[in-house]
BALO-479835 format. One record per atom (N, C-alpha, C): atom name; residue number from 1; z, x, y. Coordinates in steps of 0.001 Angstrom, whole numbers, always signed. Atoms other than C-alpha are relative to their C-alpha. Layout:
BEGIN
CA NUM Z X Y $
...
END
This chain:
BEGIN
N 1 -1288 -216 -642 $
CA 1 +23051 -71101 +167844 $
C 1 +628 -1332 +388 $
N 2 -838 +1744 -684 $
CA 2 +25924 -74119 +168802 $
C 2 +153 +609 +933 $
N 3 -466 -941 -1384 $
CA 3 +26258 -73287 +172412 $
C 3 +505 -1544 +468 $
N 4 -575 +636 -79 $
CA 4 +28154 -75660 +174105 $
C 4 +18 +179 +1819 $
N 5 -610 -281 -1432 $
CA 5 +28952 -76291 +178180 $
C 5 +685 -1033 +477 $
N 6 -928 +1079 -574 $
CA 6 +31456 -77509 +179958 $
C 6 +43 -143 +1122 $
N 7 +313 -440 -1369 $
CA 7 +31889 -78004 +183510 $
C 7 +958 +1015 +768 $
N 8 -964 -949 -690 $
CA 8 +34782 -75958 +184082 $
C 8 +865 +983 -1206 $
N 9 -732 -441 +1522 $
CA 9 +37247 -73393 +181849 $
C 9 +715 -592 -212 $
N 10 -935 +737 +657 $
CA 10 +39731 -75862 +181273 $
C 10 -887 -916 -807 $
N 11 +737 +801 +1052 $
CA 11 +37253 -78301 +179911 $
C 11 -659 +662 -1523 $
N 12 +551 -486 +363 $
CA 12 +35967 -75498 +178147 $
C 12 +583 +446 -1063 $
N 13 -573 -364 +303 $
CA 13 +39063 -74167 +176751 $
C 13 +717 -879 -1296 $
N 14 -148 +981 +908 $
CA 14 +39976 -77608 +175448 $
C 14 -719 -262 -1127 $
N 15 +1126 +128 +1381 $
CA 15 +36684 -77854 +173265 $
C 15 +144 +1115 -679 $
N 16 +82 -1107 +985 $
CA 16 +37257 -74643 +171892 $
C 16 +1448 +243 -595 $
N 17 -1815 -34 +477 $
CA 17 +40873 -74806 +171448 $
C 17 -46 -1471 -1525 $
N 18 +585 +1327 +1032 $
CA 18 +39719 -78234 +169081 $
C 18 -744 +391 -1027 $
N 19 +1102 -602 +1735 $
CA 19 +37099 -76634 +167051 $
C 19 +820 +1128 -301 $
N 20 -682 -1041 +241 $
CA 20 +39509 -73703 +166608 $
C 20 +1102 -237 -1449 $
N 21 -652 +245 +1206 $
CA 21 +42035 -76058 +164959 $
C 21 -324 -719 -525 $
N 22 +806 +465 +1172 $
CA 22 +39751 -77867 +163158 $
C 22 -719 +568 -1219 $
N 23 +378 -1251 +776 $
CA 23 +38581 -74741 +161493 $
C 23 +1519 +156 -922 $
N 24 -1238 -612 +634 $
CA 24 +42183 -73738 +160636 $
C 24 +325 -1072 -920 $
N 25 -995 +1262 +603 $
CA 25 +43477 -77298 +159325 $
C 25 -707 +58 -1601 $
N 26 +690 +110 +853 $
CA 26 +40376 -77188 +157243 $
C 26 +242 +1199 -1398 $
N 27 -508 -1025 +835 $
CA 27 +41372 -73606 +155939 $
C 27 +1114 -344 -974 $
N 28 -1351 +295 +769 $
CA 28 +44784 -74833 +155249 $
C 28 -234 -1192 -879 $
N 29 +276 +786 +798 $
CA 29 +43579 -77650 +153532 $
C 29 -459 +476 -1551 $
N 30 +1467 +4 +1051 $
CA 30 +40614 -75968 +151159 $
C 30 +807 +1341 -910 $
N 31 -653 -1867 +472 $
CA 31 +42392 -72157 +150551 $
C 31 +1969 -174 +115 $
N 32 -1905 +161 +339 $
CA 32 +46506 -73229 +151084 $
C 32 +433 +1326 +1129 $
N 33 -439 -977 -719 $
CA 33 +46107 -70512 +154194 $
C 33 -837 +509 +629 $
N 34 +882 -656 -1140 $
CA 34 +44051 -69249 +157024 $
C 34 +98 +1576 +233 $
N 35 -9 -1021 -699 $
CA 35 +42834 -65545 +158548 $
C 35 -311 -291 +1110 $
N 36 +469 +422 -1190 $
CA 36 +42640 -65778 +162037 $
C 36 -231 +1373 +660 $
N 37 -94 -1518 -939 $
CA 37 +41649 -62616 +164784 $
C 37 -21 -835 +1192 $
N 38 +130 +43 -1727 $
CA 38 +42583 -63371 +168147 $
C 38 -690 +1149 +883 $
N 39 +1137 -749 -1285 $
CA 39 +40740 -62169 +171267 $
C 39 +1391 +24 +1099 $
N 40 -816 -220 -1060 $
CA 40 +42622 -61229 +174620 $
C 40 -1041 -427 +1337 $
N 41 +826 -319 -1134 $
CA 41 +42166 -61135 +178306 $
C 41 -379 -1735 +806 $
N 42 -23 +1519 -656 $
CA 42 +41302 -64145 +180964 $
C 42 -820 -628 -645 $
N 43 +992 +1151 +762 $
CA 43 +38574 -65810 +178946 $
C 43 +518 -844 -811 $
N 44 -778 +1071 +685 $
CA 44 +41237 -67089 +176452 $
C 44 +1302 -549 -101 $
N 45 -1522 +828 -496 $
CA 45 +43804 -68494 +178336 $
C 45 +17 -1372 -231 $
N 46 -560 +1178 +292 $
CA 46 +43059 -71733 +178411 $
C 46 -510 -607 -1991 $
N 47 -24 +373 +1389 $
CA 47 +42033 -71701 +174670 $
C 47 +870 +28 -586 $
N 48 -1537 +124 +481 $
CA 48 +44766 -70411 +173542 $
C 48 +1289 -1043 -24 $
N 49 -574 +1155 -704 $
CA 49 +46773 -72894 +175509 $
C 49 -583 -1692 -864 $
N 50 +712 +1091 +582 $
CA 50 +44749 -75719 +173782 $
C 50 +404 +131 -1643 $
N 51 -504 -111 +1416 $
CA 51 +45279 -74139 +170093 $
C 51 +1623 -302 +5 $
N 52 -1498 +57 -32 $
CA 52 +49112 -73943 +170623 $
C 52 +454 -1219 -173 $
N 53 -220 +1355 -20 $
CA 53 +49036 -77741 +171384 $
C 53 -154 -789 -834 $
N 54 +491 +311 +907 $
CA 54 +47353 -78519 +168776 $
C 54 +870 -513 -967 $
N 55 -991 +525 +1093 $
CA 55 +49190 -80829 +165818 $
C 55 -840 +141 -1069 $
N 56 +625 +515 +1226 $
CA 56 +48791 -80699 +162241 $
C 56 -81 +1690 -841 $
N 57 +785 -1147 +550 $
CA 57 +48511 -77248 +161552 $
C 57 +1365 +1001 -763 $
N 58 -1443 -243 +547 $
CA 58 +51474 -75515 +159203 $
C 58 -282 +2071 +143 $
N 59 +737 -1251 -654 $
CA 59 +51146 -72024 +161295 $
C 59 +1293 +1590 -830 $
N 60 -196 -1043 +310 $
CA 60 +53295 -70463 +158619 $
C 60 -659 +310 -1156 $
N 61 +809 -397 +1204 $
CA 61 +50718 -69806 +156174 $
C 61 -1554 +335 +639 $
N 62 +863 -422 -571 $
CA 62 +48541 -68674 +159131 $
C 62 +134 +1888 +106 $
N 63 +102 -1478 -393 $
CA 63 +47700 -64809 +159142 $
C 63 -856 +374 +1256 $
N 64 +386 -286 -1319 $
CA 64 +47111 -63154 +162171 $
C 64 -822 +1385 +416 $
N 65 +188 -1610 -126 $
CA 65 +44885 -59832 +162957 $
C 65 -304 -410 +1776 $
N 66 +610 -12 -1356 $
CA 66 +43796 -58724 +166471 $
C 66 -1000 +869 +508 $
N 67 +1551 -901 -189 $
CA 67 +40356 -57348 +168245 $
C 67 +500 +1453 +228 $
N 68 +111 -997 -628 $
CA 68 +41540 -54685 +170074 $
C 68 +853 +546 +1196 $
N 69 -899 -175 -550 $
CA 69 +44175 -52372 +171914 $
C 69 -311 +1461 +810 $
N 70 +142 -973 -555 $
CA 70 +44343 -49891 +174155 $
C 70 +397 +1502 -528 $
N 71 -994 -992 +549 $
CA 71 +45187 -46457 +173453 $
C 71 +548 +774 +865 $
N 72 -1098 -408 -1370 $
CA 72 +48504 -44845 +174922 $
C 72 +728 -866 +1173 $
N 73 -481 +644 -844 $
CA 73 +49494 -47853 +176635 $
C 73 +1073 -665 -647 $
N 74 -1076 +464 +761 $
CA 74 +52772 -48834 +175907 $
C 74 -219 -1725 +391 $
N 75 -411 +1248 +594 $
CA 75 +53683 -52630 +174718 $
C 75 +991 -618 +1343 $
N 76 +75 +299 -498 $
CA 76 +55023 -52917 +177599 $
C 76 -238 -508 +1908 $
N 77 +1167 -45 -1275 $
CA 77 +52416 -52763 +180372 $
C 77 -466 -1199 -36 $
N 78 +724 +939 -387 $
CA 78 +51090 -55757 +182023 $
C 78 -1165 -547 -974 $
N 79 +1229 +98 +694 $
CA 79 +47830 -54996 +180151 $
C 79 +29 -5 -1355 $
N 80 -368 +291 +1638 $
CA 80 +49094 -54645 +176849 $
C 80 -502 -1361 -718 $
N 81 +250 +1182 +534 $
CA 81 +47348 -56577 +174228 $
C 81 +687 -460 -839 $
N 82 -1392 +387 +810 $
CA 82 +50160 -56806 +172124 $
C 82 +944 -990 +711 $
N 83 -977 +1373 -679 $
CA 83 +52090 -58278 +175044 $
C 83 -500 -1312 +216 $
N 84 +459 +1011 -71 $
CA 84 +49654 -60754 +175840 $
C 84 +13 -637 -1097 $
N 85 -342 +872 +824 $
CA 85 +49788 -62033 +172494 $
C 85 +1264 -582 -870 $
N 86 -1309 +387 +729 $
CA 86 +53192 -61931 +171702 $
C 86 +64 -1242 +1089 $
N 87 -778 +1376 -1148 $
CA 87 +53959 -64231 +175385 $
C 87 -861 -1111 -59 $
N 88 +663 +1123 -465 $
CA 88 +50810 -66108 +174782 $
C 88 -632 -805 -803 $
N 89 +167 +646 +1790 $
CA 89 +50960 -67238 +171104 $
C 89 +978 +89 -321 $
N 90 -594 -37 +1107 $
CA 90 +52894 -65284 +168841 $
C 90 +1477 -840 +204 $
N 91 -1277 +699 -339 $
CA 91 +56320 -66531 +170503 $
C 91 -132 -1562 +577 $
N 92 -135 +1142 -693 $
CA 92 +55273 -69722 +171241 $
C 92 -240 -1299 -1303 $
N 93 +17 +1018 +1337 $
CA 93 +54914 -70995 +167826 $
C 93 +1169 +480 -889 $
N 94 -932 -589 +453 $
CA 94 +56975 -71067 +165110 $
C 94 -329 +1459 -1192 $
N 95 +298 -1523 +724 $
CA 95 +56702 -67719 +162551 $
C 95 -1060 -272 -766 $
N 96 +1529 -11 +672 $
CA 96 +53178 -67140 +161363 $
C 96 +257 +762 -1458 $
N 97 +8 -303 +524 $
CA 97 +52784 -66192 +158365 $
C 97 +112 +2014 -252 $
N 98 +344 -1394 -364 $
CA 98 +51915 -62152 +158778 $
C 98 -742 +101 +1641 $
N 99 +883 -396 -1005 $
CA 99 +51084 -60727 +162194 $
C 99 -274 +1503 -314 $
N 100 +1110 -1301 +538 $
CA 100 +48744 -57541 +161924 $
C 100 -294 +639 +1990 $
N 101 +682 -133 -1502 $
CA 101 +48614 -56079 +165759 $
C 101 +353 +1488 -39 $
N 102 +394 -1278 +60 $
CA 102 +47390 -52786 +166683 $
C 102 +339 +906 +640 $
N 103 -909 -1147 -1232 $
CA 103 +49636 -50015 +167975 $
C 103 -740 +1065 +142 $
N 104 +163 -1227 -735 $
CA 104 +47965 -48202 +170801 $
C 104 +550 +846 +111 $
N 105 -894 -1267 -629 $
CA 105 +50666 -45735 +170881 $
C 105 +175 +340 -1062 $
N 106 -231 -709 +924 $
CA 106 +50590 -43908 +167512 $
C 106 -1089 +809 -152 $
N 107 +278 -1507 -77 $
CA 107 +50462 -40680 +167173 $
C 107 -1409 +518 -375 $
N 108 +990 -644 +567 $
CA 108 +47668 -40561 +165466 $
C 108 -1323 -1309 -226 $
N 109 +104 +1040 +100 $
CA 109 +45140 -43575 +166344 $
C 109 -1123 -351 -1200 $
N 110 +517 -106 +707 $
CA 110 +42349 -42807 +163759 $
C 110 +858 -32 -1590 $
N 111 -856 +384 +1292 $
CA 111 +45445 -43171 +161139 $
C 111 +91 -1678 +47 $
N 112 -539 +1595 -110 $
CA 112 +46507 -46676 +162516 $
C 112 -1376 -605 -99 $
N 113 +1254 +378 +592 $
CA 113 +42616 -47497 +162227 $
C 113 -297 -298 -1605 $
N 114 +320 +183 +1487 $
CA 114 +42448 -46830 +158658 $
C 114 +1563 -831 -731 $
N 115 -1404 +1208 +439 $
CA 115 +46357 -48769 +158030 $
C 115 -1150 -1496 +231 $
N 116 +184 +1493 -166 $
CA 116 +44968 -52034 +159495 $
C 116 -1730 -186 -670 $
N 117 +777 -9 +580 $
CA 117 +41514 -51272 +157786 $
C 117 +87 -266 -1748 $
N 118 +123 +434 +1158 $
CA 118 +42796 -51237 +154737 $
C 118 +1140 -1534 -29 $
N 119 -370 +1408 +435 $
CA 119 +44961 -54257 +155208 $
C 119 -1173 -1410 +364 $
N 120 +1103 +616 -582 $
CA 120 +42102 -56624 +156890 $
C 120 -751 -177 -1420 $
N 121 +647 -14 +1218 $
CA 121 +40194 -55855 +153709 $
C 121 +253 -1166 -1102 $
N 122 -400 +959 +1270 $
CA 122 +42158 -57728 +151537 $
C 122 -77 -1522 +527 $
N 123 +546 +1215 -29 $
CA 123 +41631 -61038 +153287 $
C 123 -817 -181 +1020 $
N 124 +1530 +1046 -590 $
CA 124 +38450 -63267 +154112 $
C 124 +711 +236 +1139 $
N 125 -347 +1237 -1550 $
CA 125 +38562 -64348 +158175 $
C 125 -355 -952 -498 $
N 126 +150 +1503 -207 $
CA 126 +38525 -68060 +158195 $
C 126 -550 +256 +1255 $
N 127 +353 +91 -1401 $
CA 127 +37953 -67711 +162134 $
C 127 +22 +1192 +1234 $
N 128 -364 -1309 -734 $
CA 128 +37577 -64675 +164456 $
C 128 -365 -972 +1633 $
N 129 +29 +252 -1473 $
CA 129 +38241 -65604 +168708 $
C 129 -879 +1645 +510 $
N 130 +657 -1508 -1056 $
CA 130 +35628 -63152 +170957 $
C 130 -311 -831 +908 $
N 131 +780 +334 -1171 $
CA 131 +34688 -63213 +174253 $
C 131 -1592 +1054 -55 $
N 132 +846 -953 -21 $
CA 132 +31724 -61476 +175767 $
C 132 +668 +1121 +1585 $
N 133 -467 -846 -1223 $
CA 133 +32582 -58775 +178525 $
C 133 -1390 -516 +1026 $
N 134 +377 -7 -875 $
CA 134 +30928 -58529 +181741 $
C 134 -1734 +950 -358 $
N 135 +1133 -365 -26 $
CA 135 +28517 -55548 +180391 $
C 135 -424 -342 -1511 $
N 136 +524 +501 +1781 $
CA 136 +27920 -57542 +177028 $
C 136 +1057 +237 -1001 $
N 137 -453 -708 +986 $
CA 137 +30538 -55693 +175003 $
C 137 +506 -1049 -1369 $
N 138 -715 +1029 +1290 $
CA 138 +31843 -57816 +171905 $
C 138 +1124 +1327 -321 $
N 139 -1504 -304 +4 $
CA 139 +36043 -56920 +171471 $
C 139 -423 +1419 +1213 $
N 140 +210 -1009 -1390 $
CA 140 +35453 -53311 +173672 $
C 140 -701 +1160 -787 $
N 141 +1027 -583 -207 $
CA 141 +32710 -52122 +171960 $
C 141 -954 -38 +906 $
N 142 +1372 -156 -913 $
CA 142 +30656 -50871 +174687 $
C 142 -1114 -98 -9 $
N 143 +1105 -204 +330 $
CA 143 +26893 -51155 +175043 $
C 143 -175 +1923 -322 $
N 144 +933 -50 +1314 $
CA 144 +25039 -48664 +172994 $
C 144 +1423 -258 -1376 $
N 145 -1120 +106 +809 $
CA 145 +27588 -50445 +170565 $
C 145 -634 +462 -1068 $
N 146 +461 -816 +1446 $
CA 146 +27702 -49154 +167094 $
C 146 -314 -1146 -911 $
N 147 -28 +819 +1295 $
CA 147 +26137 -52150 +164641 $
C 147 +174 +482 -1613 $
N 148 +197 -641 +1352 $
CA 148 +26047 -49795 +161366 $
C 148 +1392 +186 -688 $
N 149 -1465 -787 +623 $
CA 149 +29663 -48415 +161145 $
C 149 +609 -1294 -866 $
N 150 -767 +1132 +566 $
CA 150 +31713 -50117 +158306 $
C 150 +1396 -28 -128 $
N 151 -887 +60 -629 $
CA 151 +34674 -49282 +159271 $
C 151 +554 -1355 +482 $
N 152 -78 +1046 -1094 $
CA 152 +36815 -52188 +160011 $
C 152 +600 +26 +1687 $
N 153 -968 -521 -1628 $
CA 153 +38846 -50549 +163274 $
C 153 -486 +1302 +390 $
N 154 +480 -1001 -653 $
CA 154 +37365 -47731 +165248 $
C 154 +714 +691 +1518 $
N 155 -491 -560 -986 $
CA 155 +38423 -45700 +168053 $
C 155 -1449 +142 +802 $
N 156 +1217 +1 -1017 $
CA 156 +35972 -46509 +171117 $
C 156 +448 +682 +1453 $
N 157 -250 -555 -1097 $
CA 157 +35289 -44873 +174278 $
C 157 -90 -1293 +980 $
N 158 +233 +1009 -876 $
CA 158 +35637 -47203 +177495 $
C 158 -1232 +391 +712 $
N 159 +786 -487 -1538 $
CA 159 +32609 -47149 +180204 $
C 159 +143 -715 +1156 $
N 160 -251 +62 -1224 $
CA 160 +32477 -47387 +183487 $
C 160 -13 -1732 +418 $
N 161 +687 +1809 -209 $
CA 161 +31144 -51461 +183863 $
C 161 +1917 -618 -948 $
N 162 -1177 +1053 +345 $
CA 162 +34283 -52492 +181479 $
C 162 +1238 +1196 +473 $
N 163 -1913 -475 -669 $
CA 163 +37405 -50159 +183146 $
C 163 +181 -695 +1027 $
N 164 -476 +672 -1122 $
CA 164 +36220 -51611 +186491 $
C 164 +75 -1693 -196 $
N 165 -701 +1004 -389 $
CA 165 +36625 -54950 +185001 $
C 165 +1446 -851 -427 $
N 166 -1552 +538 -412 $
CA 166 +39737 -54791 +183880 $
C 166 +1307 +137 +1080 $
N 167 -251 -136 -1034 $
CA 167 +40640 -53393 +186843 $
C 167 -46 -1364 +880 $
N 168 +188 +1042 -524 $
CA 168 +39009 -56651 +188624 $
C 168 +787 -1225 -418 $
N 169 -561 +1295 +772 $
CA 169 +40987 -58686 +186201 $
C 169 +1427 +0 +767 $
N 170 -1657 -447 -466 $
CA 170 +44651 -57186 +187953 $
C 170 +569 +509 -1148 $
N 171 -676 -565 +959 $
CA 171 +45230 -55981 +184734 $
C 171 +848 +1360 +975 $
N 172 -484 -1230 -680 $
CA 172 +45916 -52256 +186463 $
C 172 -497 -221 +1477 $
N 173 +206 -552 -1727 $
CA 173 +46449 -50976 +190207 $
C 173 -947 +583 +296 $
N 174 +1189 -753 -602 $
CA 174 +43676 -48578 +190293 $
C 174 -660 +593 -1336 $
N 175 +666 -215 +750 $
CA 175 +40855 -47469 +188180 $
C 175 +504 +884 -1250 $
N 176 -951 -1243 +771 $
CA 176 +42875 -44068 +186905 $
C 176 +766 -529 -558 $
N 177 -1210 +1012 +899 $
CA 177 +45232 -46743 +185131 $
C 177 -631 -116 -941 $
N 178 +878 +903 +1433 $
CA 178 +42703 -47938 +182966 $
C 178 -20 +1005 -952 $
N 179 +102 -1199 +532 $
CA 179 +42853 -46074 +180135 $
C 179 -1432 -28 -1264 $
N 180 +996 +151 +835 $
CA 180 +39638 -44695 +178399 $
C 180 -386 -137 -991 $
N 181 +365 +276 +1708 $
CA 181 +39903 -45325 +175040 $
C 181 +857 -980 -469 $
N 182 -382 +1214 +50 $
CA 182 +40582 -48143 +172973 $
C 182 +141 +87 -1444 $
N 183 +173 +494 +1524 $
CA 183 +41188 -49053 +169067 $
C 183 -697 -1514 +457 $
N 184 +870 +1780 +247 $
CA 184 +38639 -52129 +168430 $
C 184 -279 -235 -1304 $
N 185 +597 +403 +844 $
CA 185 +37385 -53872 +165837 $
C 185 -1136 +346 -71 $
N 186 +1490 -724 +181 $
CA 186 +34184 -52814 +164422 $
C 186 -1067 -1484 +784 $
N 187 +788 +1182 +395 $
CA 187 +31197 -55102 +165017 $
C 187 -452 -874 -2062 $
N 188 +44 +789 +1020 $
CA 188 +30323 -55654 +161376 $
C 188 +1677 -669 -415 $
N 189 -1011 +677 +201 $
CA 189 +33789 -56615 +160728 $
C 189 +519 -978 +141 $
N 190 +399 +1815 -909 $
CA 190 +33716 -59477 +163470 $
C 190 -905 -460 -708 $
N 191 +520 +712 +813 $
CA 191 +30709 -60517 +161339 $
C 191 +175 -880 -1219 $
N 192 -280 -22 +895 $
CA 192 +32221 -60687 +158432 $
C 192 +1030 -1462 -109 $
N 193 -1042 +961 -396 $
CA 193 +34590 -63749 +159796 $
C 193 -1183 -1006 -390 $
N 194 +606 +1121 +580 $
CA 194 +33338 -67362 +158158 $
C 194 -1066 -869 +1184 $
N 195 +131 +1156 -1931 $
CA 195 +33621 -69211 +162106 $
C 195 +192 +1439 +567 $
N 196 -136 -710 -991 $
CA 196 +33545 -67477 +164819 $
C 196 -341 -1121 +1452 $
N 197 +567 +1290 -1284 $
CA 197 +33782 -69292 +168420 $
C 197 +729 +711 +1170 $
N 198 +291 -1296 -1195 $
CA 198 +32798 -67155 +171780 $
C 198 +382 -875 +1158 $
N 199 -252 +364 -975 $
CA 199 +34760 -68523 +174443 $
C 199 -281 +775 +1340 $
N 200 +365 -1011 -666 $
CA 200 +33312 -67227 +177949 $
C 200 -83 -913 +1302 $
N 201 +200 +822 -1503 $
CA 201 +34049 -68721 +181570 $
C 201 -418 +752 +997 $
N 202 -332 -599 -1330 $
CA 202 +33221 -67748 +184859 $
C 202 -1486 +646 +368 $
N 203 +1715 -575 -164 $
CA 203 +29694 -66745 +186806 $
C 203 +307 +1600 -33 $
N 204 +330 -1639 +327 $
CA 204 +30939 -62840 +186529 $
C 204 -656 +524 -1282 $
N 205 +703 -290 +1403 $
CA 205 +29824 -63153 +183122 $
C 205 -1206 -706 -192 $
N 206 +1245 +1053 +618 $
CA 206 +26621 -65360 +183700 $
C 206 -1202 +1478 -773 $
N 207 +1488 -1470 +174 $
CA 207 +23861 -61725 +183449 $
C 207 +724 -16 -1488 $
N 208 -405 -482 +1372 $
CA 208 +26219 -60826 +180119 $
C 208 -839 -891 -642 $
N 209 +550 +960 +663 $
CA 209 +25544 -64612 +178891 $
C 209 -1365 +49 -414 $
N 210 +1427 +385 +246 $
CA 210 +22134 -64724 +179472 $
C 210 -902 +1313 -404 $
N 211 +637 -861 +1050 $
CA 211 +21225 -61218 +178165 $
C 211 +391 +264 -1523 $
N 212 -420 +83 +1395 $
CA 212 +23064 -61739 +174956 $
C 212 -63 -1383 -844 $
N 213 +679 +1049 +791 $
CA 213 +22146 -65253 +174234 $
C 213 -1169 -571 +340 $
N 214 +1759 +268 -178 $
CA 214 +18120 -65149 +175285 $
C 214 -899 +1082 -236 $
N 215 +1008 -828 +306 $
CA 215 +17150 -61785 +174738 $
C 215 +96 +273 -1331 $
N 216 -4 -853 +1487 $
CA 216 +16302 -59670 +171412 $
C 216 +1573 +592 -474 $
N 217 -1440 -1009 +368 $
CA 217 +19549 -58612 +169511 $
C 217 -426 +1033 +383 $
N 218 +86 -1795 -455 $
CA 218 +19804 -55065 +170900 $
C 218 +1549 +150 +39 $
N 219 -1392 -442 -208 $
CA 219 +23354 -52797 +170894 $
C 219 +90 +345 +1440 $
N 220 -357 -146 -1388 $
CA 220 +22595 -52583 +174433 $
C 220 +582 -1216 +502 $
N 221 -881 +1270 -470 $
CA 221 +23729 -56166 +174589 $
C 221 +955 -174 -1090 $
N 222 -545 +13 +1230 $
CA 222 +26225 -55835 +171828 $
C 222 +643 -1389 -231 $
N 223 -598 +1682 +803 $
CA 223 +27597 -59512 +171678 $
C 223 -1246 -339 -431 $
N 224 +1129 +838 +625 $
CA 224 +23899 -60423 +171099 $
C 224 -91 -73 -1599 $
N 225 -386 +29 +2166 $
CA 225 +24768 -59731 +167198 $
C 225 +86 -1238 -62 $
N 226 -763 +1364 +8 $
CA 226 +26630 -63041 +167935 $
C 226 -1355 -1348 -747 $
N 227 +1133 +662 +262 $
CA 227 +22685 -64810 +167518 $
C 227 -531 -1 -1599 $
N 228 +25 +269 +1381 $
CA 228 +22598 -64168 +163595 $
C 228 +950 -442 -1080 $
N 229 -938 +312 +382 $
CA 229 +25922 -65154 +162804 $
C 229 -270 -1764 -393 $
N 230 +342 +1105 +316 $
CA 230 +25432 -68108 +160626 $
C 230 +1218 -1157 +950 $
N 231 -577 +918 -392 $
CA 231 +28186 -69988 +162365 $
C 231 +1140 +216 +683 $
N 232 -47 -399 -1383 $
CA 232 +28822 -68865 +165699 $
C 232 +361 -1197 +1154 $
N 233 +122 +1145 -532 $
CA 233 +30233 -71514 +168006 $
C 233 +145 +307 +1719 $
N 234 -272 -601 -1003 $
CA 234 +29691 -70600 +172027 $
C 234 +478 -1046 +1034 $
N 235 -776 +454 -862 $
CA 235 +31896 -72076 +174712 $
C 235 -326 +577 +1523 $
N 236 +116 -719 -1094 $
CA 236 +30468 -71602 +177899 $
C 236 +504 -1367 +1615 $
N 237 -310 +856 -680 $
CA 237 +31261 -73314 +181312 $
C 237 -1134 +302 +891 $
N 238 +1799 +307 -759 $
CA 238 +28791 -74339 +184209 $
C 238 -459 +1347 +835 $
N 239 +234 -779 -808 $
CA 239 +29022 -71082 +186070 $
C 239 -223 +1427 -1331 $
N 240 +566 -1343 +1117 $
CA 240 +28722 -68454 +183078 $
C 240 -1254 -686 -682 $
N 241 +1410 +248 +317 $
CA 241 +25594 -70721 +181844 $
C 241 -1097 +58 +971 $
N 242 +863 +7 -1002 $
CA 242 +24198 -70422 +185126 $
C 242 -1226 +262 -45 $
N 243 +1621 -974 +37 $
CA 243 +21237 -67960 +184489 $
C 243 -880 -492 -1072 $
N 244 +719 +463 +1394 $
CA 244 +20488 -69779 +181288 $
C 244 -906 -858 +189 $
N 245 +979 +1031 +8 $
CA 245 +17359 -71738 +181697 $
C 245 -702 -988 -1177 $
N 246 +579 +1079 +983 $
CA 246 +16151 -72974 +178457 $
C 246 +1082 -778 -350 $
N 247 -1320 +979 +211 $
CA 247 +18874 -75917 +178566 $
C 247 -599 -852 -885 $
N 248 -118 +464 +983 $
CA 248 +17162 -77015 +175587 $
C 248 +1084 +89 -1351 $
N 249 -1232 -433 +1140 $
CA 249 +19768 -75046 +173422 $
C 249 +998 +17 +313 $
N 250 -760 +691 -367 $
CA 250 +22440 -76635 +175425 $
C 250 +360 -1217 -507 $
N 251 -724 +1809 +603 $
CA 251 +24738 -79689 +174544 $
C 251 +1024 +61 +1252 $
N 252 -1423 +34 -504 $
CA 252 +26488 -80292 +177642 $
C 252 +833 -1379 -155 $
N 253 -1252 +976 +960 $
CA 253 +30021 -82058 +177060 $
C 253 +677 -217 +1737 $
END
């Protein structure tokens, strides 16, 4: 595994916001065009923020997919992952090549699963953005996540450990906001990305960290998949590595 620490999430955000567009430049260099999947949510604020800044990179021959959306929440709710990436990317560059984002609010979300399933298909990732949740989840597959399904977009149930923390996040006013189901990305699908680089701040997530990058892959820790991924890059800061003791498989920066 590259695991990486920083001492804080801005330091953290910066190194991963760097290897992010060093990945891409390289894409645009080797292929004449990048796949990218963004991630949501406070873990990749200041990455994001760091990619955006970034020079060199010709972001209209960048394609865009995304992890994962709520379902029934309109586009424009606070929590919306659509909104967050339109105010906290897509409009802040100039026109990407294709954006690919996943409408929670159709009618029928096991249809809009198989639309963006079959477009996804047709191109490689160059780079997929994940965090890890609080109870492990990789995008909002829950623990006992599903590793088998090949499916690239699924319709997941929420549990109890991730409503209350997007609740904790201010996303929503009260728990009954949160809504229980979600379109995500599969796990094999996230695999299937070339790079991948797990940005993750903050000691609420140290127990996630350290049961998904020290114990046995299990779907009870479902980011722990993240540990066979040939080239996996993890971004952690000093308070989400906390619990981690073998700081041999550390590089701190």
């Amino acid at each position: 595994m590259n695991i990486k620490v920083s001492k804080d999430k801005f330091d953290l955000g910066k190194e991963a916001g760097k290897k992010a567009a060093q990945i891409i430049r390289y894409s645009l260099q080797t292929k004449g065009e990048a796949n990218i999947i963004l991630a949501t949510g406070m873990s990749q604020f200041e990455t994001l923020q760091q990619l955006i800044a970034e020079e060199g990179i010709d972001w209209s021959k960048v394609r865009m997919f995304h992890l994962d959306e709520y379902i029934g929440l309109p586009e424009s709710s606070p929590a919306s992952f659509r909104k967050y990436l339109r105010e906290r990317f897509i409009n802040r560059l100039p026109a990407l090549r294709e954006v690919y984002l996943i409408n929670g609010e159709a009618e029928n979300p096991e249809e809009e699963c198989k639309r963006l399933g079959d477009i996804i298909r047709r191109y490689p990732i160059d780079l997929a953005f994940v965090g890890i949740g609080e109870n492990g989840h990789l995008a909002l597959n829950d623990p006992p996540a599903d590793f088998d399904i090949e499916n690239p977009y699924i319709v997941v149930n929420l549990d109890t450990v991730c409503r209350t923390q997007q609740l904790g996040e201010g996303w929503f006013k009260t728990i009954d906001d949160v809504p229980t189901q979600a379109i995500s990305m599969s796990i094999k699908q996230m695999l299937l990305s070339k790079y991948i680089i797990c940005a993750v701040p903050d000691q609420r997530k140290a127990q996630a960290v350290m049961n998904c990058l020290t114990k046995e892959v299990s779907n009870l820790h479902p980011a722990s998949i993240l540990q066979i991924h040939p080239a996996c890059y993890f971004y952690l800061d000093s308070q989400s590595a906390s619990l981690i003791s073998n700081t041999s498989e550390i590089t701190n920066l």
